[in-house]
N, C-alpha and C positions, 0 to 999 in steps of 0.2 A: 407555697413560699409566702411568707408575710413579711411583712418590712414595718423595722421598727423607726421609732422619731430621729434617730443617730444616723441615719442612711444606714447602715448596716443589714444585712437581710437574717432571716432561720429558713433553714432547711431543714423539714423533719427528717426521721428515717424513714417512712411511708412516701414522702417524695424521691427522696433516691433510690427505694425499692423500686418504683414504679420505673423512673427514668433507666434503670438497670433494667427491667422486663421489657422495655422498648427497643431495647439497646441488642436484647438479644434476641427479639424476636426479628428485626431490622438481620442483626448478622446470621442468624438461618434461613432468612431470605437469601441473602447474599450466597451466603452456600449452596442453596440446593440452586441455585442460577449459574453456577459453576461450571459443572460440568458440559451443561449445554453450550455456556460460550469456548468451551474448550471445541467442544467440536465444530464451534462456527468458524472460530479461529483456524484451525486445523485444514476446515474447507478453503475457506479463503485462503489460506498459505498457497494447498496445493493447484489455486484456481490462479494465483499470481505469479505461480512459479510455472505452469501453463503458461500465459501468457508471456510469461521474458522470454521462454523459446519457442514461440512464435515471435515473436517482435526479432528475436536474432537468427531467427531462420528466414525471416525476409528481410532484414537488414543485408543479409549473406548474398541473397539474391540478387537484391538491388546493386550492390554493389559487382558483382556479378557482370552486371550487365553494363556498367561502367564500362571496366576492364573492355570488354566485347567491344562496345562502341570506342573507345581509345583504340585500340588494333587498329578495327575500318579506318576509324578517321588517318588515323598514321598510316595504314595501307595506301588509304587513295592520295594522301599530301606525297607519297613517296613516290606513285607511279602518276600524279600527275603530270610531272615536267614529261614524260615519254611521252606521254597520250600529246601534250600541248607542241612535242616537234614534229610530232604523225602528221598532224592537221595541216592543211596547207594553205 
């Protein structure tokens, strides 16, 4: 590109060839990188979608275990007052 006393520039055709052969040599890069991130992606999905069910199959658990402990604790608030008229 040269530049002339006007500020104005020129652009050959020899410069936009070139810039054009970057352009595509850049977008079959691009392409052939493709299909590779397809399958990275793809792993990853199914490596994420692993993991939400795990994380909700011990969320399930946990909670789970809640439940269990609310019973006890309500079992023994409920047969406390007996036990405490046994005592003498």
């Amino acid at each position: 590109m040269t530049e002339e006393t006007n500020g104005s520039a020129r652009i050959s055709v020899k410069e936009v060839y070139l810039q054009v052969q970057q352009i595509q040599s850049m977008l079959e890069k691009i392409a052939s990188a493709l299909p590779g991130m397809k399958d990275q992606l793809t792993d990853l999905e199914k490596d994420v979608r692993e993991q939400l069910r795990d994380h909700e199959n011990r969320l399930r658990k946990v909670e789970m275990r809640v439940w269990q402990m609310m019973a006890v604790v309500s079992f023994v608030a409920a047969i406390a007052p007996l036990i405490t008229r046994l005592l003498p």
